[in-house]
Biopython code that builds the backbone (N, CA, C, O; Angstrom):
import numpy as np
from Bio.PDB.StructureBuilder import StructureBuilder

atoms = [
    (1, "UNK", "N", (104.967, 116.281, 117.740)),
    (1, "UNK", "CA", (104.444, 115.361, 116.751)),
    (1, "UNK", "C", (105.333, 115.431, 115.501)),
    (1, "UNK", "O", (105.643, 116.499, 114.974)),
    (2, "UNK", "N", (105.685, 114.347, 115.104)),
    (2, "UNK", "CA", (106.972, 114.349, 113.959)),
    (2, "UNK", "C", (106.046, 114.320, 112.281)),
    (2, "UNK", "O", (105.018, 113.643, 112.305)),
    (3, "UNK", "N", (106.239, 114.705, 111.523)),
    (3, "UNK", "CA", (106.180, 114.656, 109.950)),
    (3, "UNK", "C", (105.948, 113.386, 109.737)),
    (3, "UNK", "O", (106.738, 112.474, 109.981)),
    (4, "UNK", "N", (104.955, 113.291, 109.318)),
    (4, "UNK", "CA", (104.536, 111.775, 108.120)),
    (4, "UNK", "C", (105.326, 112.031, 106.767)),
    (4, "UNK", "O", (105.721, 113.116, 106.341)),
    (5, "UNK", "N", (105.492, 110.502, 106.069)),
    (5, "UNK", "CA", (106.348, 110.669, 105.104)),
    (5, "UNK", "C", (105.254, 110.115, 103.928)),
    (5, "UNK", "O", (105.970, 109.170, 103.596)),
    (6, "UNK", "N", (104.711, 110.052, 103.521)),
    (6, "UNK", "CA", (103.769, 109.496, 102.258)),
    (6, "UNK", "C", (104.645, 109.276, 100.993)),
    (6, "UNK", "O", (105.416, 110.131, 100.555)),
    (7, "UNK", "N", (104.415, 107.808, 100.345)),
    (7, "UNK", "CA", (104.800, 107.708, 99.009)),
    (7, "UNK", "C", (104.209, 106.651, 97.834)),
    (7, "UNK", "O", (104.249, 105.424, 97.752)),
    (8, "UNK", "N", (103.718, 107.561, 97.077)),
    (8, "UNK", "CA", (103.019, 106.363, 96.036)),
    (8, "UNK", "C", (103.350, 107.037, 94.644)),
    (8, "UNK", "O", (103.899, 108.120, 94.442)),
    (9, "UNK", "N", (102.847, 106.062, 93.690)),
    (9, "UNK", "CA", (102.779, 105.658, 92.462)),
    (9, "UNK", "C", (101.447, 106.339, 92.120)),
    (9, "UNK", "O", (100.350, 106.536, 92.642)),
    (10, "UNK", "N", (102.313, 106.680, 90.609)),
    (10, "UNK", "CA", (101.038, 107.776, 89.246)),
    (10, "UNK", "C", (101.333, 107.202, 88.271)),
    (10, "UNK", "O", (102.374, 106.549, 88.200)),
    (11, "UNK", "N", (100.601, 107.300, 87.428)),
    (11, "UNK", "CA", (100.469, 106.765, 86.087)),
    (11, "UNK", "C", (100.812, 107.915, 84.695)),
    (11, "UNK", "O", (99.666, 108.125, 84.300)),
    (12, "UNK", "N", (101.545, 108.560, 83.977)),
    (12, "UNK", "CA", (101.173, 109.344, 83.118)),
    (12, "UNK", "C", (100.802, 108.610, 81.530)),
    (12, "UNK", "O", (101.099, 107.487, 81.123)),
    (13, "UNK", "N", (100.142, 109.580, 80.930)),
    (13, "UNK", "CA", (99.685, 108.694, 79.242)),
    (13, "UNK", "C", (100.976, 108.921, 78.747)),
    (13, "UNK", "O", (101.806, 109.694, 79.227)),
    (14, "UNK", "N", (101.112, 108.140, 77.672)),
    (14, "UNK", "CA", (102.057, 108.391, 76.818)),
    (14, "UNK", "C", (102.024, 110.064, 76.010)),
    (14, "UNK", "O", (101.069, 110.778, 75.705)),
    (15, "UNK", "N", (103.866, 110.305, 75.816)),
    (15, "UNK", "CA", (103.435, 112.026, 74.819)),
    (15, "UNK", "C", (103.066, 112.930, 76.037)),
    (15, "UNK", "O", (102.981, 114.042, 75.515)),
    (16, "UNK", "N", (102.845, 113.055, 77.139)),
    (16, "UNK", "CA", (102.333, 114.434, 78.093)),
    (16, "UNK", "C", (103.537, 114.776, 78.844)),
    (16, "UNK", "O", (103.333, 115.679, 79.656)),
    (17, "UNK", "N", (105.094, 114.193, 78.809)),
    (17, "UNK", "CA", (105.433, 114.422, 79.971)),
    (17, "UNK", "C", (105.823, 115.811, 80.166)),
    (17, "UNK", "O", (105.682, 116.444, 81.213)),
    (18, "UNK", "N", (106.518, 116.400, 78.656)),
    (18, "UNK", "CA", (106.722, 117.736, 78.835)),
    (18, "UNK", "C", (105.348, 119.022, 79.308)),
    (18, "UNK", "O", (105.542, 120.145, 79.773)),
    (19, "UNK", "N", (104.284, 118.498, 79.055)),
    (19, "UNK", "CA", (103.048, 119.062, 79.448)),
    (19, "UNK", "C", (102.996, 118.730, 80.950)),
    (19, "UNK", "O", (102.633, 119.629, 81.710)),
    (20, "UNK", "N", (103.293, 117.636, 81.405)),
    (20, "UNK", "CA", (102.897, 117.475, 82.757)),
    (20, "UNK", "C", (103.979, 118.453, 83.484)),
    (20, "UNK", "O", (103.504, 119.378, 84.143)),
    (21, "UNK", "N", (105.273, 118.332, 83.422)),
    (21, "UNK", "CA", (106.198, 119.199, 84.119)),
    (21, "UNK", "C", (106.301, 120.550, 83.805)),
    (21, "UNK", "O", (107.000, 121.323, 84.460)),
    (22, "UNK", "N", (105.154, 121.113, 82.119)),
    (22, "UNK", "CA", (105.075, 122.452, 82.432)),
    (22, "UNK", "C", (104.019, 122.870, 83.674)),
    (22, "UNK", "O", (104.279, 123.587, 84.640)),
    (23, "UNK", "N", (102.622, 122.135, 83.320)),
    (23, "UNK", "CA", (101.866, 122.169, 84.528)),
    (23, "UNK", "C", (102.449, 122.722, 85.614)),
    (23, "UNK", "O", (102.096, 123.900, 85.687)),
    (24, "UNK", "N", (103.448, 122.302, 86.817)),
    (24, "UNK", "CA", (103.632, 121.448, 87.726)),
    (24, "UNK", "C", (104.663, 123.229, 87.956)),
    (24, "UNK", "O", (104.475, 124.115, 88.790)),
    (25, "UNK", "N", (105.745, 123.136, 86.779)),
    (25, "UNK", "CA", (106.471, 124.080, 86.875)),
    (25, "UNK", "C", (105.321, 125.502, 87.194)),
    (25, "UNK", "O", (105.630, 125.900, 88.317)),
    (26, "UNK", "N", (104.693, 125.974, 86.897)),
    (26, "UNK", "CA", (103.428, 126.904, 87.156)),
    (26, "UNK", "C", (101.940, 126.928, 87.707)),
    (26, "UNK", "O", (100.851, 127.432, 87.435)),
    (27, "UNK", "N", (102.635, 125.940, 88.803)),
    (27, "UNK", "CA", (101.774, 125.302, 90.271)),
    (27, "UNK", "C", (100.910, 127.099, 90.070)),
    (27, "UNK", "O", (101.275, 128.253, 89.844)),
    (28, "UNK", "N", (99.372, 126.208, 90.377)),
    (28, "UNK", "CA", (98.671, 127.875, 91.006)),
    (28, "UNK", "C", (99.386, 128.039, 92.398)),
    (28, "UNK", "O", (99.900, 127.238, 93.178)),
    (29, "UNK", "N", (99.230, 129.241, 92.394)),
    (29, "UNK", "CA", (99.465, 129.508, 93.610)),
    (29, "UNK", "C", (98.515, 129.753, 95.170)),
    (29, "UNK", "O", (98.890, 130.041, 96.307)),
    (30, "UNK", "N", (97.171, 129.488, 94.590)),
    (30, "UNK", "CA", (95.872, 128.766, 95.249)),
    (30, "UNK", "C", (96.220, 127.624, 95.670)),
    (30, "UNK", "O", (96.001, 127.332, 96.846)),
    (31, "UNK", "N", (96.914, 126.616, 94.697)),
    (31, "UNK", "CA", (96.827, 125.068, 95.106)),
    (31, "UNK", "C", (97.980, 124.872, 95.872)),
    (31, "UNK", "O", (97.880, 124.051, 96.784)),
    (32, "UNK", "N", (99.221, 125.525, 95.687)),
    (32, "UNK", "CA", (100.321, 125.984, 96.953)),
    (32, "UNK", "C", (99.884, 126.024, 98.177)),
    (32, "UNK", "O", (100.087, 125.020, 98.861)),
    (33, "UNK", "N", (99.117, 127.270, 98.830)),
    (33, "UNK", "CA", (98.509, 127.420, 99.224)),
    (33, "UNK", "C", (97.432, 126.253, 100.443)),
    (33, "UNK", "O", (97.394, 126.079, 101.662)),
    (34, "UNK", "N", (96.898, 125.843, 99.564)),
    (34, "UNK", "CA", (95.984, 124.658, 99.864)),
    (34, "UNK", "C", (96.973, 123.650, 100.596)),
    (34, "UNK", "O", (96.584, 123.235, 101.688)),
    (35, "UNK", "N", (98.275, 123.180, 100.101)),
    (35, "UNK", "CA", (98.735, 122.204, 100.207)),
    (35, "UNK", "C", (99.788, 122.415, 101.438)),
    (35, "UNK", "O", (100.430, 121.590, 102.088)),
    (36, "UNK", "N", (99.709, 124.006, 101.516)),
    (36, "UNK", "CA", (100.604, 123.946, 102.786)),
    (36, "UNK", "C", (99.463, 124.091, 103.956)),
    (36, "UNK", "O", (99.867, 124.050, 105.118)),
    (37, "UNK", "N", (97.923, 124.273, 103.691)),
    (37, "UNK", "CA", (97.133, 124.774, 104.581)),
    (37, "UNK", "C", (96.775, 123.335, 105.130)),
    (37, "UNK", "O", (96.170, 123.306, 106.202)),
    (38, "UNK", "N", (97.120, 121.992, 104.438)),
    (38, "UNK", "CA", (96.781, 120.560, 104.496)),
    (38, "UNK", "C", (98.387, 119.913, 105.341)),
    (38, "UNK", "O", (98.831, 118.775, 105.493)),
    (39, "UNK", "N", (98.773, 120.968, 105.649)),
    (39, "UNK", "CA", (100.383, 120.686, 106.354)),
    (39, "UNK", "C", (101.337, 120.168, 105.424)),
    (39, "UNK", "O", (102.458, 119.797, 105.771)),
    (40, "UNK", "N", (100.804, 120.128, 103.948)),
    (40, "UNK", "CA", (102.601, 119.327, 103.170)),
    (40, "UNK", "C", (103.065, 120.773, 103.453)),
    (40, "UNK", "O", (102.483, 121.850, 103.578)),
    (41, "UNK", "N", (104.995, 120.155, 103.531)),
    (41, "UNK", "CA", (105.901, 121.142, 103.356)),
    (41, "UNK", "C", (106.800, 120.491, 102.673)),
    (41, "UNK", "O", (107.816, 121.144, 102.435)),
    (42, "UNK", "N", (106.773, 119.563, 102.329)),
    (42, "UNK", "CA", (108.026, 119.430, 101.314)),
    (42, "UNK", "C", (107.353, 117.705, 100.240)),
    (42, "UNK", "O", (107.129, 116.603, 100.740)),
    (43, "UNK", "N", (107.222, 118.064, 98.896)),
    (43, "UNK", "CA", (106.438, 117.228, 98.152)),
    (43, "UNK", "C", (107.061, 117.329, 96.617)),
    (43, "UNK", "O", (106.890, 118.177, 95.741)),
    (44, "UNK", "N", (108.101, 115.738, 96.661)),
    (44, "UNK", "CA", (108.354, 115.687, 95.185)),
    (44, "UNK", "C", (107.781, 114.736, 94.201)),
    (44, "UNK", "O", (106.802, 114.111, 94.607)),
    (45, "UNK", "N", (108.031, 114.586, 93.454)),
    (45, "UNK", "CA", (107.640, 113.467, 91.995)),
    (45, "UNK", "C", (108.789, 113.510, 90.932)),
    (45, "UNK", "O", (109.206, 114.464, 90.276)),
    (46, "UNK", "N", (109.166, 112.238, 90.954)),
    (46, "UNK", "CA", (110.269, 111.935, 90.270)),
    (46, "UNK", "C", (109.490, 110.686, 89.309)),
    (46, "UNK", "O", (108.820, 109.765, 89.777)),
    (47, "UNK", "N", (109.815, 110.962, 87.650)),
    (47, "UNK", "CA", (109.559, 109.901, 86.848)),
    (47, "UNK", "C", (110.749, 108.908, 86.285)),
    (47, "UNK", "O", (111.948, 108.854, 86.011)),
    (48, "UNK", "N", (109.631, 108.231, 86.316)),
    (48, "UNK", "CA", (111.125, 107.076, 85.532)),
    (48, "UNK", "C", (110.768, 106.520, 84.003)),
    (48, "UNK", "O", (110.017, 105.645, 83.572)),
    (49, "UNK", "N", (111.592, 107.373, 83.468)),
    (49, "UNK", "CA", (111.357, 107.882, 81.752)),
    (49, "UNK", "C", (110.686, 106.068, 81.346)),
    (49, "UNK", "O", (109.599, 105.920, 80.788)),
    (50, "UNK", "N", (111.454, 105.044, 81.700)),
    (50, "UNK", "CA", (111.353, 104.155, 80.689)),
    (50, "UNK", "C", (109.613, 103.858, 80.751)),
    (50, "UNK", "O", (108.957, 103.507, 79.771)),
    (51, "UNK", "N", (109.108, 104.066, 82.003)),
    (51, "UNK", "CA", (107.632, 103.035, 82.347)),
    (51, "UNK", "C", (106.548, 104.036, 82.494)),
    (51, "UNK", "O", (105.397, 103.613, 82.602)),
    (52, "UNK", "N", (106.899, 106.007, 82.520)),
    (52, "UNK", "CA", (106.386, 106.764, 82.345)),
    (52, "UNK", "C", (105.553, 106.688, 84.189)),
    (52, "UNK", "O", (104.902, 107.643, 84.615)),
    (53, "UNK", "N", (105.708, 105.782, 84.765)),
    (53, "UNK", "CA", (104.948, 105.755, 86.258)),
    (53, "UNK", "C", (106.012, 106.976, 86.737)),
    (53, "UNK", "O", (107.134, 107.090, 86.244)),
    (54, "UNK", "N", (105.377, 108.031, 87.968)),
    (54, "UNK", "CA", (105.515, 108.474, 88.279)),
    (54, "UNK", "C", (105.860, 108.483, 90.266)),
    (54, "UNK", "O", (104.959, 108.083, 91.003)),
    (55, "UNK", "N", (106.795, 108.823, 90.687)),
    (55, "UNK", "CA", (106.889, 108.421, 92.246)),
    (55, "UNK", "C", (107.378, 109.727, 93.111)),
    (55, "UNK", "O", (108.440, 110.338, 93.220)),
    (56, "UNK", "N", (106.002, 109.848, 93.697)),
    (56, "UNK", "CA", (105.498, 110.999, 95.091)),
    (56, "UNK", "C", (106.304, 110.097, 95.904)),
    (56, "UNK", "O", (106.586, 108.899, 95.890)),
    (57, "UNK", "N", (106.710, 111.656, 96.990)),
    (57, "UNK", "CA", (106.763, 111.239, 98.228)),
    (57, "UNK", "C", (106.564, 112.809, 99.010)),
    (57, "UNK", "O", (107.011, 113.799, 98.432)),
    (58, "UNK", "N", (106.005, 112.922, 100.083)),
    (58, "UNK", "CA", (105.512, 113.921, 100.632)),
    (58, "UNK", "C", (106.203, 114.198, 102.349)),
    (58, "UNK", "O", (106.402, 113.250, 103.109)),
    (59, "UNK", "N", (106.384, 115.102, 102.587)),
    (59, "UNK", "CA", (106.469, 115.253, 104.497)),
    (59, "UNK", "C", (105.325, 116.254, 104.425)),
    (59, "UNK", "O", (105.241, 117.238, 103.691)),
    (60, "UNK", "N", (104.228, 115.688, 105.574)),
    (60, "UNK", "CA", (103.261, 116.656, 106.366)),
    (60, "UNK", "C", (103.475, 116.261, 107.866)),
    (60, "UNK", "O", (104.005, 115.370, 108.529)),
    (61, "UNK", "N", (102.737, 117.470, 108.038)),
    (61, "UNK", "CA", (102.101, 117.334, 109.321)),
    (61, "UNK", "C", (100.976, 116.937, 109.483)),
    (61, "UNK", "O", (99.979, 117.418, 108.944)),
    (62, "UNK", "N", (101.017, 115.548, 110.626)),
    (62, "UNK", "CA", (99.813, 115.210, 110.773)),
    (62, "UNK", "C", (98.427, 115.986, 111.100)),
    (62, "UNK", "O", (98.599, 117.077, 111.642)),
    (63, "UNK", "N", (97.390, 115.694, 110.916)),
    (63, "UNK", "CA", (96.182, 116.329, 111.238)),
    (63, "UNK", "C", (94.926, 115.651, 110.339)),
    (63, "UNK", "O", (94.734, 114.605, 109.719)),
    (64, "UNK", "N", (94.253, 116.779, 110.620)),
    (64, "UNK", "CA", (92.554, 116.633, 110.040)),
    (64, "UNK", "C", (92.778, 117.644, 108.298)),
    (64, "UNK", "O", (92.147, 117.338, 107.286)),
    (65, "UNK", "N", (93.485, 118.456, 108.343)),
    (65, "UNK", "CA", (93.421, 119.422, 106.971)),
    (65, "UNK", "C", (93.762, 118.700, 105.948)),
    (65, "UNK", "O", (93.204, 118.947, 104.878)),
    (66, "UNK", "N", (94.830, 117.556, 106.022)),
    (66, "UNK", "CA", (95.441, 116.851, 105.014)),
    (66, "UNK", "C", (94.155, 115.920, 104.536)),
    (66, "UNK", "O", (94.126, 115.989, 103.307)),
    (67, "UNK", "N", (93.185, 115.158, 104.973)),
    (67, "UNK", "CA", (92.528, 114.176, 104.699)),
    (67, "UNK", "C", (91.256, 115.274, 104.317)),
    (67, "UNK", "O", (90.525, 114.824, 103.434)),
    (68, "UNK", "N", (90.920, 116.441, 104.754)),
    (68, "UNK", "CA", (89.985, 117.393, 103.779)),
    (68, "UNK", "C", (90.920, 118.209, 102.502)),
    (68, "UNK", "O", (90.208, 119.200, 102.344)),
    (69, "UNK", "N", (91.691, 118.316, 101.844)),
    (69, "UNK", "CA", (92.244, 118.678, 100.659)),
    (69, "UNK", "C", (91.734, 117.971, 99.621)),
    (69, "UNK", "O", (91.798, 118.786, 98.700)),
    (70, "UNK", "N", (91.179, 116.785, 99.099)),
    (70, "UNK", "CA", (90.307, 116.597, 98.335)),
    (70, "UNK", "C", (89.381, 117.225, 98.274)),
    (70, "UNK", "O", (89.365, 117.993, 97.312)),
    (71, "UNK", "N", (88.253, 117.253, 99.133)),
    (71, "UNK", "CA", (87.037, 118.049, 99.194)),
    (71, "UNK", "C", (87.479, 120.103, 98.716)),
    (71, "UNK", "O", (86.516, 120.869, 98.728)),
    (72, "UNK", "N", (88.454, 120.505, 98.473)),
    (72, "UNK", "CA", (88.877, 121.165, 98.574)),
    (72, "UNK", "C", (88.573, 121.811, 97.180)),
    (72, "UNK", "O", (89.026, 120.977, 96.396)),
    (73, "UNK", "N", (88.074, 122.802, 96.470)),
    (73, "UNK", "CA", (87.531, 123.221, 95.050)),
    (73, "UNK", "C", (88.629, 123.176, 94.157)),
    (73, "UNK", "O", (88.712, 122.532, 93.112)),
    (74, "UNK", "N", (89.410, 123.879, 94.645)),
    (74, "UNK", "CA", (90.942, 124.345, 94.171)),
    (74, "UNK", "C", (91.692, 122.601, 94.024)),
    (74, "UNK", "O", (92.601, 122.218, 93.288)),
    (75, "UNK", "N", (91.143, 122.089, 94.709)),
    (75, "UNK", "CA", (92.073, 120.771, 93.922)),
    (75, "UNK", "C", (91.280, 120.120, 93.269)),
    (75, "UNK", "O", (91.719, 119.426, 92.351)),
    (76, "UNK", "N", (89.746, 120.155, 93.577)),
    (76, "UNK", "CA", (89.288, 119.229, 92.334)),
    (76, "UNK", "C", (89.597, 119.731, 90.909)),
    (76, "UNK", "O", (89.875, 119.021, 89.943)),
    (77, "UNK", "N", (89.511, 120.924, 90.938)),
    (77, "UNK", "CA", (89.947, 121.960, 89.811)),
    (77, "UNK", "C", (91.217, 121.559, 88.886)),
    (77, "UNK", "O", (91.354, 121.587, 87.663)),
    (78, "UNK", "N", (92.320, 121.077, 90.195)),
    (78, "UNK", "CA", (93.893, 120.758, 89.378)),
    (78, "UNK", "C", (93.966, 119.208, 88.714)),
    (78, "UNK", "O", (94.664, 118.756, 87.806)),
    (79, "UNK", "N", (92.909, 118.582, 89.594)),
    (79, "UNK", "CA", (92.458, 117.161, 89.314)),
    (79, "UNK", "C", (91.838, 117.249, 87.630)),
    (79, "UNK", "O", (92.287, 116.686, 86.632)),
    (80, "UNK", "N", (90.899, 117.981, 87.732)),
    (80, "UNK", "CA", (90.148, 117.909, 86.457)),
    (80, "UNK", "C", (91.233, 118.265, 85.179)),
    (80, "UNK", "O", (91.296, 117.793, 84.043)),
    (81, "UNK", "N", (92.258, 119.555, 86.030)),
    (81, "UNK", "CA", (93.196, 120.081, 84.887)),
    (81, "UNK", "C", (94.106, 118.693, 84.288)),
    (81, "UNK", "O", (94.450, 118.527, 83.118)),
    (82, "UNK", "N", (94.309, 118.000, 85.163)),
    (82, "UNK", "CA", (95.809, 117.298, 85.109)),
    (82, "UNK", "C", (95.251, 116.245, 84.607)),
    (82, "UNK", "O", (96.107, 115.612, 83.991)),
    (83, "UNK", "N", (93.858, 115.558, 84.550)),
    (83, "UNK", "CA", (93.180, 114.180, 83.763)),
    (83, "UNK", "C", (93.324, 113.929, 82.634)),
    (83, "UNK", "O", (93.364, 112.747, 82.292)),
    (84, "UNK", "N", (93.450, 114.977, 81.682)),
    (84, "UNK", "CA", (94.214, 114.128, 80.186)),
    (84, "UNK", "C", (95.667, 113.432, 80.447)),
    (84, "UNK", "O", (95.914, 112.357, 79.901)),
    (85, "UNK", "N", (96.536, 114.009, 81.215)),
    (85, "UNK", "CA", (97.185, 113.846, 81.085)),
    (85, "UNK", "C", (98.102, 112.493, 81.546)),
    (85, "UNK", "O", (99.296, 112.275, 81.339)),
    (86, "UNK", "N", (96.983, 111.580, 82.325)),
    (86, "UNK", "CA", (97.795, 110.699, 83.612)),
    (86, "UNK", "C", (96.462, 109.799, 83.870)),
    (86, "UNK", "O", (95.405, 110.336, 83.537)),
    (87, "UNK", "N", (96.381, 108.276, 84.518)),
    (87, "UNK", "CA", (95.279, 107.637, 84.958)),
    (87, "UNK", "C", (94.624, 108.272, 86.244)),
    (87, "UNK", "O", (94.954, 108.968, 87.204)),
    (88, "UNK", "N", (93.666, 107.734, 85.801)),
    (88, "UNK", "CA", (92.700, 108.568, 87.126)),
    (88, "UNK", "C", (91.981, 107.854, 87.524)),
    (88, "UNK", "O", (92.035, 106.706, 87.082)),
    (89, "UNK", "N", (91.037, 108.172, 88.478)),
    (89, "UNK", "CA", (89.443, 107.456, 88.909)),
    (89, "UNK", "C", (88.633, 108.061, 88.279)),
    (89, "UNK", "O", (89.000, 108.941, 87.500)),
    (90, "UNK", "N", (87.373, 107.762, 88.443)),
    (90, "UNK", "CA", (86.379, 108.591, 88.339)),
    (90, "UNK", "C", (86.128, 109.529, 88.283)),
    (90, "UNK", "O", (85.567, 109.947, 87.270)),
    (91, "UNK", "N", (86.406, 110.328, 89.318)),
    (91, "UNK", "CA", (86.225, 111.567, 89.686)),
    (91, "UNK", "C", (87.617, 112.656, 89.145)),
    (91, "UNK", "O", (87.940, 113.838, 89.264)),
    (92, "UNK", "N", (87.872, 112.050, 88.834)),
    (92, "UNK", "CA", (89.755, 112.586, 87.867)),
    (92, "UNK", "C", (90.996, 112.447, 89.056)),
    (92, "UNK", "O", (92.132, 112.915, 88.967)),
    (93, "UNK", "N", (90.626, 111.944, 89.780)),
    (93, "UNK", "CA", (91.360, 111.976, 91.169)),
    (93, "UNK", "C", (91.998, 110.834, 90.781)),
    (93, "UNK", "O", (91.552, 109.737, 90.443)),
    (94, "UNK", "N", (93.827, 111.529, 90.942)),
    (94, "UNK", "CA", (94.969, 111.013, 89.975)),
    (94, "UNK", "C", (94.705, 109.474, 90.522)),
    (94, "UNK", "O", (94.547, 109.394, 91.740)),
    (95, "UNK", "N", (94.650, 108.472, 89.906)),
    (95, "UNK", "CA", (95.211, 106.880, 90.784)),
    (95, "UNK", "C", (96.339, 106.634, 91.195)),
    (95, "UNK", "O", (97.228, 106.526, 90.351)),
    (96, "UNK", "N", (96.614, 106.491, 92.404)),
    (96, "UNK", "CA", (97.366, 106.461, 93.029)),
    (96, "UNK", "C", (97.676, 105.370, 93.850)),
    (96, "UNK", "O", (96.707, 105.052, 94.540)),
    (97, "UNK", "N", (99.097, 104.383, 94.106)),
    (97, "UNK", "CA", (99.372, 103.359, 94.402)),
    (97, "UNK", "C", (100.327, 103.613, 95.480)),
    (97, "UNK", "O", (101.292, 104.347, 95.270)),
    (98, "UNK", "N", (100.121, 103.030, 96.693)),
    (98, "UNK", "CA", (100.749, 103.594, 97.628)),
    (98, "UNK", "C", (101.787, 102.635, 98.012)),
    (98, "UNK", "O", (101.453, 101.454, 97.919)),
    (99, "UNK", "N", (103.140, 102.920, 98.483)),
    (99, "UNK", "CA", (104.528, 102.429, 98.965)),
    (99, "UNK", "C", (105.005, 102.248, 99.768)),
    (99, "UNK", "O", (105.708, 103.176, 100.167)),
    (100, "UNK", "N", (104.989, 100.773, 100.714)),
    (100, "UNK", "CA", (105.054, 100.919, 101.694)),
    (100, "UNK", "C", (106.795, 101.374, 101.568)),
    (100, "UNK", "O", (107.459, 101.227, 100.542)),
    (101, "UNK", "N", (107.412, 102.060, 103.123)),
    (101, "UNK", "CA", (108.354, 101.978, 103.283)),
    (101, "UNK", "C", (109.519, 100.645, 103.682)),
    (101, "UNK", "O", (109.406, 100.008, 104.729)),
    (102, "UNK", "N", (110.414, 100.422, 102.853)),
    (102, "UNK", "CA", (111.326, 98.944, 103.213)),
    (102, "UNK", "C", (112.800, 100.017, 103.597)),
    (102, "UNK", "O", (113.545, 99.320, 104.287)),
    (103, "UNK", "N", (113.230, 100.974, 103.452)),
    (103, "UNK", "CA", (114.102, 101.699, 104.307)),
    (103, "UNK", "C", (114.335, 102.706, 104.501)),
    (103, "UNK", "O", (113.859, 103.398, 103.601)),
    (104, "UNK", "N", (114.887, 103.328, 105.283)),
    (104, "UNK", "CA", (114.780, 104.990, 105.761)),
    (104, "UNK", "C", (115.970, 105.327, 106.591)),
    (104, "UNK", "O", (115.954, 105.092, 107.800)),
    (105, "UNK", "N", (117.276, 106.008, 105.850)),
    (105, "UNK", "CA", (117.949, 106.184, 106.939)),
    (105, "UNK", "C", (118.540, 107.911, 107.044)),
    (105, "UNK", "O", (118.934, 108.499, 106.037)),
    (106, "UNK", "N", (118.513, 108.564, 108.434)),
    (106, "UNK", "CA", (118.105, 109.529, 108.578)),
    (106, "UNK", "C", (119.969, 109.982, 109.461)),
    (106, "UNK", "O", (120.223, 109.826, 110.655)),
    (107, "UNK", "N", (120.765, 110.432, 108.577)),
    (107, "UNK", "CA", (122.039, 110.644, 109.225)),
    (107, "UNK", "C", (122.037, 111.736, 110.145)),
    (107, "UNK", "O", (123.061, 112.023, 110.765)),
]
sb = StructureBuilder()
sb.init_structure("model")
sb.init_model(0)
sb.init_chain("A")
sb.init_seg("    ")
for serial, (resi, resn, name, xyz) in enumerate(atoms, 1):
    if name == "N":
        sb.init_residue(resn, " ", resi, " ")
    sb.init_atom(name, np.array(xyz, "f"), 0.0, 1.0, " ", f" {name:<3s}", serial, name[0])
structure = sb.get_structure()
């Protein structure tokens, strides 16, 4: 079974970015953890200074663990941490805009 590739769109507020990448730089190591127990193994975020949107892209392994990591304490926890800082839902659960893929080339 091959790696899913996931990629979407974040929102940050204006003024947080150096806060957001200290965050991020001093990942718990609970939510590490979590995220490899949900099969990511390799998960970046790259911003683009001018529009402050933010762009994930993830490789997991497919399964059932990845779609329970919300329900997960330890991330509602990083959710709640990271909500000043970025748009959210409701529940602080980052908003997120998803990308489809238009190319992929794999040398």
């Amino acid at each position: 079974m091959s790696d899913e590739i996931l990629a979407f769109k974040m929102q940050l507020k204006p003024s947080v970015v150096p806060e957001y990448k200290k965050r991020h730089d001093e990942l718990w190591p609970e939510l590490a953890e979590a995220l490899r127990g949900a099969g990511i193994h390799d998960y970046s975020i790259f911003l683009d200074e001018s529009t402050l949107s933010l762009f994930a892209v993830l490789k997991r392994k497919p399964g059932k663990a990845f779609d329970e990591l919300p329900l997960q304490p330890v991330m509602r926890r990083w959710w709640d941490y990271m909500a000043p800082l970025m748009e959210v839902e409701a529940d602080n659960k980052p908003r997120q805009w998803s990308l489809p893929s238009v190319f992929h080339f794999a040398g």
